[in-house]
Structures are given as structure tokens and as C-alpha cells.
C-alpha positions, 0 to 999 in steps of 0.5 A: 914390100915386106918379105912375108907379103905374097905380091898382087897384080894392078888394080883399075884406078877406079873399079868398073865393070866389063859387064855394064853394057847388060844394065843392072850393075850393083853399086858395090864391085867384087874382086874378079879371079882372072882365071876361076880361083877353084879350078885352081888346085895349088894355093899358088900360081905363077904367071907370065906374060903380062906387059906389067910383068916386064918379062918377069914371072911372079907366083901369087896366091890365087887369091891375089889373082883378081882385080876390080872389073865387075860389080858384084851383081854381074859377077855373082851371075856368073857362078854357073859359068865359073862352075862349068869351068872348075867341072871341066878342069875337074872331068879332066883330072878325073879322067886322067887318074888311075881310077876315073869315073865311068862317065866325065860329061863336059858341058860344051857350052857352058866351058865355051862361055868360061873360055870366053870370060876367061880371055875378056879378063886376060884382055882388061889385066893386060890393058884396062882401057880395052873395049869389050864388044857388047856382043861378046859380054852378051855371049859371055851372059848366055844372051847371045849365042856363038854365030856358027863356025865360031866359038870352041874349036879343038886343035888336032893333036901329032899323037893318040891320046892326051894327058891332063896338066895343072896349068893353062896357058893363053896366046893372043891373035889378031888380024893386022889388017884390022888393026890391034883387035883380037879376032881369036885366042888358044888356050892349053888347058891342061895339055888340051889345046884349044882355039876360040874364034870370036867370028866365023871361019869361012872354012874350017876344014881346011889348016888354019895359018898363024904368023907369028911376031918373028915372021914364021908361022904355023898351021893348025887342024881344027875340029869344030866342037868335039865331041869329047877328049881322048887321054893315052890311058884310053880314058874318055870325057865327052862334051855334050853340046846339045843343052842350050846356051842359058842354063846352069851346072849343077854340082853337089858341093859347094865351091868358091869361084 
């Protein structure tokens, strides 16, 4: 590799797509961005984690962050779910700035979908041969909705407020009695933790207890749908959850996903 080339993450020895299970696939594939290029503000990111990666962190232009797992037509029905996320990633540095706007709405379930997007794309870089239930692609598409008491959940944090990070971090879960499936996800999102539950939990209001690989564990508190975000400035961003699964974010200006 030449010293000038930026390096790039693997690509499926033959393109598909996650979303084939819907019908209408193009016959052309688009590079899809594992995390949506534009709520990206730094034209470099560094990743870890990743079993390629062998424990070693690499830093990619944004634009290498992608990889062939979508045909262009499912893909480019997707643009108002990568649209949701960019907007919240942008509310929240709004809302954390010295001069935010007087109003910073979340679409709830739109953010929910790219969440689900989002951990669909982490799953198939880490092992192109996942299968991805049908139920979930439909959810992703705004065909199927979250069955109650799954979906968003927001982690109760030790402290008042918040504030906002350029970064998003994922931890993958999983019941072992159910094999190596994953049942649920965290994701921080900025410094906001959150957790994505792909079934019910039977009781949410009660802590909910992760083992961990080293046999430790942790609780967590969480809060179905929260209404909004608070930040240590005071500063709000609300979440509105009552628009319907199937509908599109409007922006005034045009963005690359």
C-alpha cells in the first residue's frame, strides 16, 4: 500500500443486498456508508473493534467507510432514514453550542430506524455471512413497526445533564442461551447512551443486567422513548414520537448520505 493511499475496509467477495428479502432489488449496488457519511463532520474516522482489525485501530476518510451491501434501489430508499440520523446528530450539536436553536425536534421514529440500519451494517462488516431477519429489514423500510416495549431505549445517566461528542461508539449483546444471535445493541451517540432492543422487554421498569465476557456485570436503568435530551447548559432537544413509522424528514438543504 502506497503511503499516500488513506486504507479502506473489506468488501463481500461478491455484492448483495441486506434488503433483498423486500423484492425489487436494481441490478446495480451502491457503496453502502456503515455509519451515514453526513453526520460525520471530520473528513476522517477511526474505527476499532472490528474482527479484521485484529485489535488494531485504523482512521479512514469517510468516504472509505462503505462497502457493497445494498443495491442502489434499496439504498436510495433510504435517504430519509440517513436524513433522520444526520438531523439528530446536527439538533444535538446545536443544542449543545453557545447559541442553539430555540427548538431542536427529534423525530423519534425515524432516529430509531437509522439506529436500526446502523447496527444491520456493523453486524454484516464484522461477518458478511450474517443473516438478517426479515422482520427487521421491514422495520428498517418503515414496513413493520418496533412491537411494544422494543426498540429505543435511553440509558438513565449518574448526572443532570449531557453534553454533545463527535463520535458513536456500538456494543453488541446477545443471549447465550440463544446461541451467538444478537438480541439488543448500546449505542453512545455523542455522549448520549442508548439501547435498541430488537424484542420486548417483559419489564422494563425494572434495571436491566448485562454480563459481560470477563464475568462481571452491570445494570442499567432504562427509559422507554424519552421524550427529549437534557444538556448541562440547561439546553433541550425533544423527541416527538407521535408521527408515524413511514414518513420522511424534510431538510432545507441538500445532503450526501
Amino acid at each position: 500500500m502506497g503511503s499516500n493511499q488513506m486504507p479502506s475496509i473489506p468488501q463481500a467477495s461478491s455484492p448483495f443486498c441486506w434488503a433483498e428479502c423486500l423484492g425489487g432489488c436494481s441490478a446495480d449496488h451502491s457503496r453502502e456508508h456503515i455509519l451515514t457519511k453526513s453526520t460525520l463532520s471530520e473528513p476522517q474516522v477511526l474505527i476499532e473493534g472490528f474482527p479484521f482489525q485484529a485489535g488494531k485501530p485504523i482512521v479512514l476518510h469517510k468516504n472509505n467507510f462503505s462497502t457493497n451491501i445494498l443495491c442502489r434501489y434499496h439504498n436510495n430508499n433510504l435517504s430519509s432514514v440517513d436524513q433522520a440520523g444526520t438531523w439528530t446528530f446536527e439538533a444535538l450539536t446545536n443544542a449543545a453550542s453557545g447559541s442553539p436553536r430555540k427548538k431542536n425536534v427529534i423525530r423519534g421514529h425515524m432516529f430509531e430506524r437509522w439506529l436500526l440500519k446502523t447496527l444491520i451494517n456493523i453486524e454484516l462488516l464484522a461477518n458478511f455471512n450474517t443473516k438478517i431477519p426479515p422482520e427487521l429489514v421491514r422495520r428498517v423500510f418503515g414496513k413493520e413497526a418496533f412491537p411494544p416495549n422494543s426498540g429505543m431505549y435511553f440509558i438513565g445517566q449518574d448526572r443532570n445533564g449531557v453534553a454533545a461528542e463527535q463520535r458513536i461508539t456500538f456494543l453488541r449483546l446477545h443471549d447465550p442461551t440463544q446461541g451467538n444471535g444478537m438480541v439488543a445493541s448500546i449505542f453512545t451517540v455523542g455522549d448520549f447512551k442508548l439501547f435498541l432492543t430488537l424484542g420486548p422487554i417483559s419489564h422494563p421498569q425494572n434495571p436491566f443486567r448485562v454480563r459481560n465476557k470477563d464475568g462481571t456485570s452491570e445494570e442499567y436503568k432504562l427509559f422507554y422513548h424519552p421524550p427529549g435530551f437534557k444538556f448541562d447548559a440547561g439546553n433541550l432537544v425533544n423527541i416527538d414520537w407521535k408521527k408515524g413509522v413511514n414518513t420522511a424528514v424534510k431538510s432545507k438543504r441538500k445532503k450526501q448520505y
